[in-house]
Every structure is written in structure tokens, then in C-alpha cells.
N, C-alpha and C positions, 0 to 999 in steps of 0.2 A: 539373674545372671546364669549362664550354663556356662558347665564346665568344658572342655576340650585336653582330653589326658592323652598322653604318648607314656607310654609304661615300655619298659625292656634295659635290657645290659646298656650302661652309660658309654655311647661307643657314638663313633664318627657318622653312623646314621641315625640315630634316636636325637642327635645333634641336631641333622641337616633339616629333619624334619619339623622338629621344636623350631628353630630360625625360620623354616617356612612359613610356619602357623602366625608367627609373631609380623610375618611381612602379608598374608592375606587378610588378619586379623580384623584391621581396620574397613576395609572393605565388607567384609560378614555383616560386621555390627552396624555399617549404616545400610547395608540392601535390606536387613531386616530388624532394623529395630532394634537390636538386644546388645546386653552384654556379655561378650566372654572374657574366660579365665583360661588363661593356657597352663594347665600343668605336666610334672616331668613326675614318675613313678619309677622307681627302679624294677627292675621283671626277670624273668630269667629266658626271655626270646631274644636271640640276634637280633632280628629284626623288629623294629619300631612298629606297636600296636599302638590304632589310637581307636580311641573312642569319644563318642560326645554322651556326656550323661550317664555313663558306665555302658553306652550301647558299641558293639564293636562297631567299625565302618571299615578297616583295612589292616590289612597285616602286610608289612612291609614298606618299598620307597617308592612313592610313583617318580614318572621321569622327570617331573619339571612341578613349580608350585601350581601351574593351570589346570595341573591333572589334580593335584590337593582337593585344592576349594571347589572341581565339580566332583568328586566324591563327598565332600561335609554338606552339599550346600541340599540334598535331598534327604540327608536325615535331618536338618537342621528343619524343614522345610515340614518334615513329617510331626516331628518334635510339636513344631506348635501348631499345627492346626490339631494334634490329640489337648494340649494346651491352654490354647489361649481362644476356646471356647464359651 
């Protein structure tokens, strides 16, 4: 299972972005096999940090979830080819 955290002030983006994760979520898990975990962390950024695996991947909103999931989907990507070796 790998984790996917959104850490920052509990505010209308760290929101939009959590509800993103949860709507490309299922798509992740079956293009590659695995499972995730979406977590929320409280942080002290405005803006919504996420990370997979405690690695950063973005700090802030992208514009839409399309732009999300091709930001996760190359560390996701990196992740297990170091992995699942």
C-alpha cells in the first residue's frame, strides 16, 4: 500500500485537493496495480503539499484533477521500478 499525504492549514484548498485524490484514486490503483491510502495531515502551508511516500511532488493547486494525476503518476512510476525489483 503507499501512502498519498496532503499536509497544510485545513482550508478550502488542502480540501479541493484531498477530494481530487479520492476521484483519480481508483484509476492509480488499477493502471498500476497497487494500493493507496489518501491521507490529510494538518501543516502550517496555505497551500496544499502533497506527497507520495513522504517524497514531495507539488506544493499547491493544480488547475483541474488531469493536471493531479500526471504530476503522481511519475513518481508513482519511479517509486516502484526502485521497488518492486
Amino acid at each position: 500500500m503507499l501512502r498519498l499525504k496532503v499536509r497544510g492549514i485545513a482550508n478550502h484548498w488542502r480540501y479541493t485537493v484531498v477530494q481530487w485524490m479520492h476521484e483519480i484514486k481508483d484509476i492509480l490503483e488499477r493502471e498500476y496495480g497497487i494500493e493507496l491510502r489518501i491521507e490529510e495531515e494538518d501543516g502550517t502551508s496555505k497551500l496544499p503539499e502533497v506527497y507520495l511516500e513522504n517524497k514531495l511532488i507539488l506544493i499547491g493547486v493544480p488547475g483541474e484533477e488531469g493536471y493531479l494525476i500526471e504530476l503522481i503518476k511519475p513518481v508513482i512510476e519511479e517509486y516502484l521500478s526502485r521497488y518492486r525489483k
